[in-house]
PQR file with spaces between the fields and no chain letter, atoms N, CA, C, O and H, PARSE charges and radii, in Angstrom:
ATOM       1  N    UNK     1      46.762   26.649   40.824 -0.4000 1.5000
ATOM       2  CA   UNK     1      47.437   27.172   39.648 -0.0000 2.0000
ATOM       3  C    UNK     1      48.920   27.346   39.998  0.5500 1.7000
ATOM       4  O    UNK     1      49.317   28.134   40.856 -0.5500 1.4000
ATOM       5  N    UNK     2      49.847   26.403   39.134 -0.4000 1.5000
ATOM       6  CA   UNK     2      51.229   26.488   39.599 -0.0000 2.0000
ATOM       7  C    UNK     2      51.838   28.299   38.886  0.5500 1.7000
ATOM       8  O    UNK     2      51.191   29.213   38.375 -0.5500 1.4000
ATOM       9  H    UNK     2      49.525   25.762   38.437  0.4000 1.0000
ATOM      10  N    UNK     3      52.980   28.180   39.118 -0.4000 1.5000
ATOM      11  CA   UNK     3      53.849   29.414   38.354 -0.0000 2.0000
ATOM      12  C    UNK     3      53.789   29.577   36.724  0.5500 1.7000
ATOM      13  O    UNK     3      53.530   30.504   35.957 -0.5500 1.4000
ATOM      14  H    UNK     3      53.505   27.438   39.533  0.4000 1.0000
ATOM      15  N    UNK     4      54.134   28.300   36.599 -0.4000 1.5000
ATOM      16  CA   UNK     4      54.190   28.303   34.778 -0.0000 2.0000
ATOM      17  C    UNK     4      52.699   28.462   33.951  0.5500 1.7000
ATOM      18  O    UNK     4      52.620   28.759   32.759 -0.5500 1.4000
ATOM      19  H    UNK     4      54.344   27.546   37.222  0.4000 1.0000
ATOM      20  N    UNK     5      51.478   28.184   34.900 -0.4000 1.5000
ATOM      21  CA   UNK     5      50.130   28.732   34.165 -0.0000 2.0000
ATOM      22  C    UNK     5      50.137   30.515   34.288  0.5500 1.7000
ATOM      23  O    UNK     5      49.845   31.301   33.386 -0.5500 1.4000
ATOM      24  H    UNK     5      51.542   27.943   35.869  0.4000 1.0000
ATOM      25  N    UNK     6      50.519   30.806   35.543 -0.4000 1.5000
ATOM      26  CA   UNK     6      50.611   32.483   36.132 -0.0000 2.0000
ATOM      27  C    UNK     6      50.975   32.750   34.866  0.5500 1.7000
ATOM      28  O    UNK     6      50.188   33.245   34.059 -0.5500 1.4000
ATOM      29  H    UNK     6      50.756   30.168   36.275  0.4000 1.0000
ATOM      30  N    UNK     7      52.154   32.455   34.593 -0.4000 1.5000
ATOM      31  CA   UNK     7      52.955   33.494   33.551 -0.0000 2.0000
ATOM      32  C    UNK     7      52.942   33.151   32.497  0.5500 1.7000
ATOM      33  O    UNK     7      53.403   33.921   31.655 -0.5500 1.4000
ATOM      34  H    UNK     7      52.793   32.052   35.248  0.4000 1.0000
ATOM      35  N    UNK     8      52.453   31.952   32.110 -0.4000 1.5000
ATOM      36  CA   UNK     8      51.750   31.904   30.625 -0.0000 2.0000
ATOM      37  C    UNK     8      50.564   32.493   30.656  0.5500 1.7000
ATOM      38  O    UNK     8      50.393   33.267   29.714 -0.5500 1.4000
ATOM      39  H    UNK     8      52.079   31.326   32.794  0.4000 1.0000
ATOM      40  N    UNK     9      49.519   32.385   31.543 -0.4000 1.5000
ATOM      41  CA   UNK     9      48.509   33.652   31.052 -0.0000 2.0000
ATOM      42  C    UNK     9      49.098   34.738   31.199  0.5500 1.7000
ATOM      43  O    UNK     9      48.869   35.338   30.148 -0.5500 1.4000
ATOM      44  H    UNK     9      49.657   31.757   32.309  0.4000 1.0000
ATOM      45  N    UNK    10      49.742   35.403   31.866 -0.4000 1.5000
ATOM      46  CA   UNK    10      49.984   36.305   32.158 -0.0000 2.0000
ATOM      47  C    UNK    10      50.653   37.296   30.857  0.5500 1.7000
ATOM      48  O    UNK    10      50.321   38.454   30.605 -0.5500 1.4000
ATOM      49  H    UNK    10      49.928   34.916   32.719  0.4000 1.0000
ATOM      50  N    UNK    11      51.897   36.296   29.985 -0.4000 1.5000
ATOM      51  CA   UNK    11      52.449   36.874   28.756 -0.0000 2.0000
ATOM      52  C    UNK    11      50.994   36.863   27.463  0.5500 1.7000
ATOM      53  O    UNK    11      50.650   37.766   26.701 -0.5500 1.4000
ATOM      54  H    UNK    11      52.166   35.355   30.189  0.4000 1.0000
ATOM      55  N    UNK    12      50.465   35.591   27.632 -0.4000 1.5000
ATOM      56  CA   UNK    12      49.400   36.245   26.285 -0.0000 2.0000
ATOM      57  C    UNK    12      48.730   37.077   26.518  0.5500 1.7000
ATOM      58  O    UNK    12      48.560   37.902   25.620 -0.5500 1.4000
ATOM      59  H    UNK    12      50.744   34.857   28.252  0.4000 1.0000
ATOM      60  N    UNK    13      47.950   37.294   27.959 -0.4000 1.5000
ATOM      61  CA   UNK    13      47.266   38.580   28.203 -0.0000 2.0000
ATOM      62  C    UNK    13      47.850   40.093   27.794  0.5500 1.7000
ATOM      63  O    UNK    13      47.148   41.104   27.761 -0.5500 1.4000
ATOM      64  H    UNK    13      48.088   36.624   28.688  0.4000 1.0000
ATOM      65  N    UNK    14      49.354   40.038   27.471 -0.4000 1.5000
ATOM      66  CA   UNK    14      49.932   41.562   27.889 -0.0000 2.0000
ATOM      67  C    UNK    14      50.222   41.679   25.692  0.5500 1.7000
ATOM      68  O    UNK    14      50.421   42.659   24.975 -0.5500 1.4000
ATOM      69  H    UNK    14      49.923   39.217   27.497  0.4000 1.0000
ATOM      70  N    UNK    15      50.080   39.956   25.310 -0.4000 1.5000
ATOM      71  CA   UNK    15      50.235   40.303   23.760 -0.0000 2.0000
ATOM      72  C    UNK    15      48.790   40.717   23.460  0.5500 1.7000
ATOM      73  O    UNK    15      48.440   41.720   22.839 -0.5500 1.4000
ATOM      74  H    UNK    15      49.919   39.159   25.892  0.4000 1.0000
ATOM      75  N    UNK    16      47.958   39.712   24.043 -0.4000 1.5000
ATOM      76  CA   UNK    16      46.935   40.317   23.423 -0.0000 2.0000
ATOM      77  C    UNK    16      46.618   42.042   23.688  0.5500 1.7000
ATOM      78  O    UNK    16      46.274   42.765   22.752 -0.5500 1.4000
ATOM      79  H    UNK    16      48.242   38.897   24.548  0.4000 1.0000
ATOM      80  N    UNK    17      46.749   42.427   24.750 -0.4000 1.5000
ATOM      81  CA   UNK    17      46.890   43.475   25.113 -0.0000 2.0000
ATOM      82  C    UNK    17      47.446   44.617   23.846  0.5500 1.7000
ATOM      83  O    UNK    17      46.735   45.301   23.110 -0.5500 1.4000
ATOM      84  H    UNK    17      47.028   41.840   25.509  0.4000 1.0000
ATOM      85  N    UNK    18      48.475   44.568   23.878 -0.4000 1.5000
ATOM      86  CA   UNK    18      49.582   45.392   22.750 -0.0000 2.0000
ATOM      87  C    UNK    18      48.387   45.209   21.408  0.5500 1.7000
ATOM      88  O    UNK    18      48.071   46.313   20.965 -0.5500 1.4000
ATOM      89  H    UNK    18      49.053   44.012   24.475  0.4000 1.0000
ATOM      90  N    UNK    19      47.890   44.372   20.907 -0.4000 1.5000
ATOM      91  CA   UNK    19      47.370   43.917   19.899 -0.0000 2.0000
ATOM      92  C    UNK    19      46.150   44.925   19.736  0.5500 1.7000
ATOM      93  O    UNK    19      45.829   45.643   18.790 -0.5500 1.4000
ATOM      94  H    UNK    19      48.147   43.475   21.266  0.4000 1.0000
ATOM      95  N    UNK    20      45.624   44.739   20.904 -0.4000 1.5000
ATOM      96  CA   UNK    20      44.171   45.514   20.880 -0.0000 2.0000
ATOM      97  C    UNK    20      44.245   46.749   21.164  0.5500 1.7000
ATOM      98  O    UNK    20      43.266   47.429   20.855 -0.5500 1.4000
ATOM      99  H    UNK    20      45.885   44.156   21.673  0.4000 1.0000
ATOM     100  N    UNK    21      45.539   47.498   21.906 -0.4000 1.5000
ATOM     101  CA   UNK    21      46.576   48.915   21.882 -0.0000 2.0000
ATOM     102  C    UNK    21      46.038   49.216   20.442  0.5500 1.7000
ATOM     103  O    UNK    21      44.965   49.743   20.148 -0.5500 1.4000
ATOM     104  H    UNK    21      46.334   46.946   22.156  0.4000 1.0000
ATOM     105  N    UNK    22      47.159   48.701   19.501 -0.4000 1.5000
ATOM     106  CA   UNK    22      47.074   49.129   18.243 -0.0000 2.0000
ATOM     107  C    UNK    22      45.709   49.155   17.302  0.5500 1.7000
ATOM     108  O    UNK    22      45.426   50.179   16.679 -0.5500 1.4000
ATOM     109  H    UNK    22      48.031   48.273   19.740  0.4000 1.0000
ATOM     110  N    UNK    23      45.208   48.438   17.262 -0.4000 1.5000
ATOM     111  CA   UNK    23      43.718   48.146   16.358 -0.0000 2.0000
ATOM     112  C    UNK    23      43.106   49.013   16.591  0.5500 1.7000
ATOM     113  O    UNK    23      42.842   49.746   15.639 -0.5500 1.4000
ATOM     114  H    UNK    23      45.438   47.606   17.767  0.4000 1.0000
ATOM     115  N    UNK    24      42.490   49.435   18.144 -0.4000 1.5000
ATOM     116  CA   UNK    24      41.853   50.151   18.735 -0.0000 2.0000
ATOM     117  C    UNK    24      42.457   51.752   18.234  0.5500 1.7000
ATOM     118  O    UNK    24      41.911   52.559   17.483 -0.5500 1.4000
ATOM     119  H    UNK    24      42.705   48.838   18.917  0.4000 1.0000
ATOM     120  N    UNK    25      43.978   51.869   19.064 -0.4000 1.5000
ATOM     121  CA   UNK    25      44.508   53.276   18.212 -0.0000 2.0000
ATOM     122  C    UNK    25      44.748   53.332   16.751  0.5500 1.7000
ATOM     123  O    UNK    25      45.252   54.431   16.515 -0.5500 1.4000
ATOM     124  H    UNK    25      44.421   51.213   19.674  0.4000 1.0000
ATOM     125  N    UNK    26      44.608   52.618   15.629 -0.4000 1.5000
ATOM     126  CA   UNK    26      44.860   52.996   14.572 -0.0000 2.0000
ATOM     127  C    UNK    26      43.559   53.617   13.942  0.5500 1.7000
ATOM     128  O    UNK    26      43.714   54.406   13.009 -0.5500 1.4000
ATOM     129  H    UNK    26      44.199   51.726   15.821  0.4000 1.0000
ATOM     130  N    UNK    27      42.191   53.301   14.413 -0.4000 1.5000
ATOM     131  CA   UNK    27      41.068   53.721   14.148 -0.0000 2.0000
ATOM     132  C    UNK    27      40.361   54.526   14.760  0.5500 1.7000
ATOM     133  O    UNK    27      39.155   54.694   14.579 -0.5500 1.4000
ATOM     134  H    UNK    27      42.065   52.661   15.171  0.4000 1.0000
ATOM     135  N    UNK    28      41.143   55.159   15.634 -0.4000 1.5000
ATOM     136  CA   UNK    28      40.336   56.456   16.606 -0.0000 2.0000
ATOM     137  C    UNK    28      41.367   57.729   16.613  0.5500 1.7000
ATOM     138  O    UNK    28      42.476   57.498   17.094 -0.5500 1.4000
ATOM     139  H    UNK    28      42.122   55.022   15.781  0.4000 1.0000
ATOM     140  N    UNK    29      41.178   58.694   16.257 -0.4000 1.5000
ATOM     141  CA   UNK    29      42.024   59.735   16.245 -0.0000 2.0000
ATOM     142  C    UNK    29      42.036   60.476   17.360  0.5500 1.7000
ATOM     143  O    UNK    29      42.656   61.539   17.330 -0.5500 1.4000
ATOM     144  H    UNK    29      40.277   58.882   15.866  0.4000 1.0000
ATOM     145  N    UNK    30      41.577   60.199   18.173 -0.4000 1.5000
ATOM     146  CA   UNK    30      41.406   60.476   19.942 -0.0000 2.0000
ATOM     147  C    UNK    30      41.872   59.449   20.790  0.5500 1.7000
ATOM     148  O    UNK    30      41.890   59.668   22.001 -0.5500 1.4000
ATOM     149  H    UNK    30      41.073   59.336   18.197  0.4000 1.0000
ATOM     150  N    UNK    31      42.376   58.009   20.201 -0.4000 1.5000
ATOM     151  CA   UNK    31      43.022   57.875   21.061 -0.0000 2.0000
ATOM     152  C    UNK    31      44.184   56.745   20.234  0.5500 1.7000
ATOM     153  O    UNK    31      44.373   55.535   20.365 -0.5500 1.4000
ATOM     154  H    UNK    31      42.362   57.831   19.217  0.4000 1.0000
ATOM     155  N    UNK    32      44.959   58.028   19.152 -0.4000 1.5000
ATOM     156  CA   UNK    32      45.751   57.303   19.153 -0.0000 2.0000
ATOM     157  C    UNK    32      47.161   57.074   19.695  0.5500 1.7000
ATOM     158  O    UNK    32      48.140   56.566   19.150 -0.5500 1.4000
ATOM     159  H    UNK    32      44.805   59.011   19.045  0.4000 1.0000
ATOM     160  N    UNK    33      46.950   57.741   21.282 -0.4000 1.5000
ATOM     161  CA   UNK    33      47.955   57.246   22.128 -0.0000 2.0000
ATOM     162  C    UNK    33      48.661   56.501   22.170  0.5500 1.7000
ATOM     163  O    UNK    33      49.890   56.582   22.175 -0.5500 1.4000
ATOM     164  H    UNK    33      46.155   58.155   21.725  0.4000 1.0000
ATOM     165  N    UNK    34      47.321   54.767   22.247 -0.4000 1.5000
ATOM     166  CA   UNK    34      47.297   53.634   22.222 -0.0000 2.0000
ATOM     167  C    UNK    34      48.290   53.135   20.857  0.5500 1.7000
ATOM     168  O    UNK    34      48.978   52.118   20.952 -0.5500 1.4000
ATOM     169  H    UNK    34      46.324   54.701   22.243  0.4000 1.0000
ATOM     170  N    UNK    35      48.275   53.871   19.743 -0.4000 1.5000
ATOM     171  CA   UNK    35      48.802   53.206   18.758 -0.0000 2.0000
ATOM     172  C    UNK    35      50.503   53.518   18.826  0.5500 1.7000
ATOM     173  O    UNK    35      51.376   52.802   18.336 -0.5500 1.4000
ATOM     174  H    UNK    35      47.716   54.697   19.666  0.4000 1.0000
ATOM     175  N    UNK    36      50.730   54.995   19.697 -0.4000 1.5000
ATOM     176  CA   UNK    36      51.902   55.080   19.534 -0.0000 2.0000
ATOM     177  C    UNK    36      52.637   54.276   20.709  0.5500 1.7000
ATOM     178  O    UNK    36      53.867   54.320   20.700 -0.5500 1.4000
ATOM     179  H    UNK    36      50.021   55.577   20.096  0.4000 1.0000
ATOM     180  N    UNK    37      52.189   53.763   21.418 -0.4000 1.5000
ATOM     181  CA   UNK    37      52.703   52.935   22.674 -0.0000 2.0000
ATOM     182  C    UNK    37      51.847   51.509   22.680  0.5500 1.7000
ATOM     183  O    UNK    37      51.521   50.910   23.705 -0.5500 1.4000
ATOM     184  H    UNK    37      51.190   53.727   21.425  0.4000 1.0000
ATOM     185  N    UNK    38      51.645   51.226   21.755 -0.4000 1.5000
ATOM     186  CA   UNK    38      51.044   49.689   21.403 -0.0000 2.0000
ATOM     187  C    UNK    38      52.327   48.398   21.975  0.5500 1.7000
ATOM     188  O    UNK    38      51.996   47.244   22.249 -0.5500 1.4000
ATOM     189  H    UNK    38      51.910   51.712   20.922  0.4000 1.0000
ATOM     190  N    UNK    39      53.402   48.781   22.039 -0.4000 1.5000
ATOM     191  CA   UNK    39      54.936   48.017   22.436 -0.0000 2.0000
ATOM     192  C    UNK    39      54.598   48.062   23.559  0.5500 1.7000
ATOM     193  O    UNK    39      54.282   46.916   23.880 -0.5500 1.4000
ATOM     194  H    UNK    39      53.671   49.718   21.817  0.4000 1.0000
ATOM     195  N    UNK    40      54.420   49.025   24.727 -0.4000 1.5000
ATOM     196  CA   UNK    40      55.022   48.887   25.841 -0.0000 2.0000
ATOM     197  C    UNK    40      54.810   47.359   26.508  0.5500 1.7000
ATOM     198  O    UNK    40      55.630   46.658   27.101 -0.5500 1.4000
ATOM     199  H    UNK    40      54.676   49.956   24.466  0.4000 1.0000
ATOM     200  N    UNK    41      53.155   47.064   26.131 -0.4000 1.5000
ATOM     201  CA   UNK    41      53.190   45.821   27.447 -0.0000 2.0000
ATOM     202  C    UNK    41      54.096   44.595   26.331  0.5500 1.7000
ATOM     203  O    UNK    41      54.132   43.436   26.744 -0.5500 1.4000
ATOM     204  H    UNK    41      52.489   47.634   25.649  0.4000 1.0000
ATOM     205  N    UNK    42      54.550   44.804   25.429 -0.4000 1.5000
ATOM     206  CA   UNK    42      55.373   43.612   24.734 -0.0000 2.0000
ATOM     207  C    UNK    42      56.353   43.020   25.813  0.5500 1.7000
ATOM     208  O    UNK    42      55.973   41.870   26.030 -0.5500 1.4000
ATOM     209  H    UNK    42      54.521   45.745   25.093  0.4000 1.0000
ATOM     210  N    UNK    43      57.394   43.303   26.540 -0.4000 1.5000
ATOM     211  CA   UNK    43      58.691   43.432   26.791 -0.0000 2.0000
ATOM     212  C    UNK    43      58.266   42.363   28.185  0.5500 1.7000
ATOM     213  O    UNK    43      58.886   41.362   28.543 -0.5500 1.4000
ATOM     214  H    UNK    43      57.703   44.238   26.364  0.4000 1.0000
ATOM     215  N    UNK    44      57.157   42.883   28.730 -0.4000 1.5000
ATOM     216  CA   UNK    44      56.417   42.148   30.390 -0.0000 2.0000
ATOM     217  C    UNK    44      55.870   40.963   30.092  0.5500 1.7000
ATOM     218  O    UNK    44      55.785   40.038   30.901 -0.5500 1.4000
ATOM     219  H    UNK    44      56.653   43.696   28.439  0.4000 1.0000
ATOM     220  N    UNK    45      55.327   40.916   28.497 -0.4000 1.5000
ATOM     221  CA   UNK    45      54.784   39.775   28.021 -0.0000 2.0000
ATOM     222  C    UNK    45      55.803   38.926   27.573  0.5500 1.7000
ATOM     223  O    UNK    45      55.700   37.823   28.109 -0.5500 1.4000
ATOM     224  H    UNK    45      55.395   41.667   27.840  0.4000 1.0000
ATOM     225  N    UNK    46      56.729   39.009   26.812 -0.4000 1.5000
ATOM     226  CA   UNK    46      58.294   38.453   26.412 -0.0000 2.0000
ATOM     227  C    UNK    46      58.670   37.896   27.967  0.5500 1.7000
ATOM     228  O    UNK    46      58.697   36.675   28.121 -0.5500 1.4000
ATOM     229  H    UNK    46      56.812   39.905   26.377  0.4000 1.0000
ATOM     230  N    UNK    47      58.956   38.758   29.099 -0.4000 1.5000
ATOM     231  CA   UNK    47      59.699   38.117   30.039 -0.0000 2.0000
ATOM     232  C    UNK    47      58.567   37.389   31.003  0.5500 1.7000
ATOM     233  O    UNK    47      58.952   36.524   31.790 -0.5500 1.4000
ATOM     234  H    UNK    47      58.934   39.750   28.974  0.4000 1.0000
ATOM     235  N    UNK    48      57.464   37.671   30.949 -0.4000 1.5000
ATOM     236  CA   UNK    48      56.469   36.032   31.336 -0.0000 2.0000
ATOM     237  C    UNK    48      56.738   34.898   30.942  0.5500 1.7000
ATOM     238  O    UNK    48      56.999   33.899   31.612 -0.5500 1.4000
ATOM     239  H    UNK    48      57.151   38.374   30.309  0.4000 1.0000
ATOM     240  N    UNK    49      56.639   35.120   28.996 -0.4000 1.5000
ATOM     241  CA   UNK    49      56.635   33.896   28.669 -0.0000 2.0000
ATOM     242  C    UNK    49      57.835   33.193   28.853  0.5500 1.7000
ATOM     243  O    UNK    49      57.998   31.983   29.015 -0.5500 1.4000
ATOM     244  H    UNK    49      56.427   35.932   28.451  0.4000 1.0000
ATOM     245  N    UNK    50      58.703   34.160   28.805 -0.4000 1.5000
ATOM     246  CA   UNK    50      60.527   33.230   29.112 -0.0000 2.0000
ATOM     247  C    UNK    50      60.383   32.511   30.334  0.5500 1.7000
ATOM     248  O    UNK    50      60.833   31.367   30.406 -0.5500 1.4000
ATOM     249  H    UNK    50      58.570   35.142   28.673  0.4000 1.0000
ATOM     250  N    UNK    51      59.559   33.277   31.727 -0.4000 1.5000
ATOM     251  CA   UNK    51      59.397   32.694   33.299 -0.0000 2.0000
ATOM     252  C    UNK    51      58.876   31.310   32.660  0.5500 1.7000
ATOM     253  O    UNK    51      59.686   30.389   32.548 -0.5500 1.4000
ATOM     254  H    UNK    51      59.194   34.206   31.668  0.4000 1.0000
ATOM     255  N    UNK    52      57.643   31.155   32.270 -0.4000 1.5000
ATOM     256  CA   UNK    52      57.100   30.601   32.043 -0.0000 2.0000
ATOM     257  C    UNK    52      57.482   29.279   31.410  0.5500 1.7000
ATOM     258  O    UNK    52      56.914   28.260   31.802 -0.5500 1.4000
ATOM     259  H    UNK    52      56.986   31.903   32.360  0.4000 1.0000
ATOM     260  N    UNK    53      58.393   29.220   30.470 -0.4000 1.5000
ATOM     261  CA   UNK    53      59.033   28.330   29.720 -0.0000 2.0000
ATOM     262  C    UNK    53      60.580   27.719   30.576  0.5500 1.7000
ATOM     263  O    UNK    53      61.308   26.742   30.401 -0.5500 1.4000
ATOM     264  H    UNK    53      58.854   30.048   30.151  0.4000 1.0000
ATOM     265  N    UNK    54      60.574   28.794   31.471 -0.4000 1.5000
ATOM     266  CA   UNK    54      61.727   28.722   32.525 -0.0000 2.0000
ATOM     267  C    UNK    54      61.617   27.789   33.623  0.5500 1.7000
ATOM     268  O    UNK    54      62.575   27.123   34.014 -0.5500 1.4000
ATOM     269  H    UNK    54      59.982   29.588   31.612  0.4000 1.0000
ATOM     270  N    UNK    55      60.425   27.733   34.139 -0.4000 1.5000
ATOM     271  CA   UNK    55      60.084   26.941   35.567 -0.0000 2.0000
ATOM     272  C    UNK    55      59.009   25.825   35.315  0.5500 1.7000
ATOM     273  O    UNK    55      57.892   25.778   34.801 -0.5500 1.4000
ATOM     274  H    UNK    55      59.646   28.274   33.821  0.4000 1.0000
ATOM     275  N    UNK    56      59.830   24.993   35.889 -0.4000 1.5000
ATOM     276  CA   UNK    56      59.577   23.631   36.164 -0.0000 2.0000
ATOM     277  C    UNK    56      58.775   23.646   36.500  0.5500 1.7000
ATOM     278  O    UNK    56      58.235   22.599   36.856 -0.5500 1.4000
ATOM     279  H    UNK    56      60.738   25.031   36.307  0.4000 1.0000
């Protein structure tokens, strides 16, 4: 597995991630932690996919 598979899985894992943050916290009132920090893994997933689209 070269670099550019790493960090292309690596960025959809952290969207899907954020995705299932929110869904999950918008329907549980115990943990809607998740919904108010549904962003964070966005930003790790953004700069994967840039690696990713970056290296040869």
């Amino acid at each position: 597995m070269n670099k550019k598979n790493l960090f292309g899985i690596l960025g959809v894992l952290c969207i899907i991630a954020s995705i299932a943050m929110y869904m999950i916290g918008k329907n549980s009132s115990h943990l809607s932690e998740l919904k108010d920090f549904w962003w964070m893994p966005l930003p790790l997933g953004a700069i994967a996919l840039l690696i990713a689209a970056k290296t040869k």
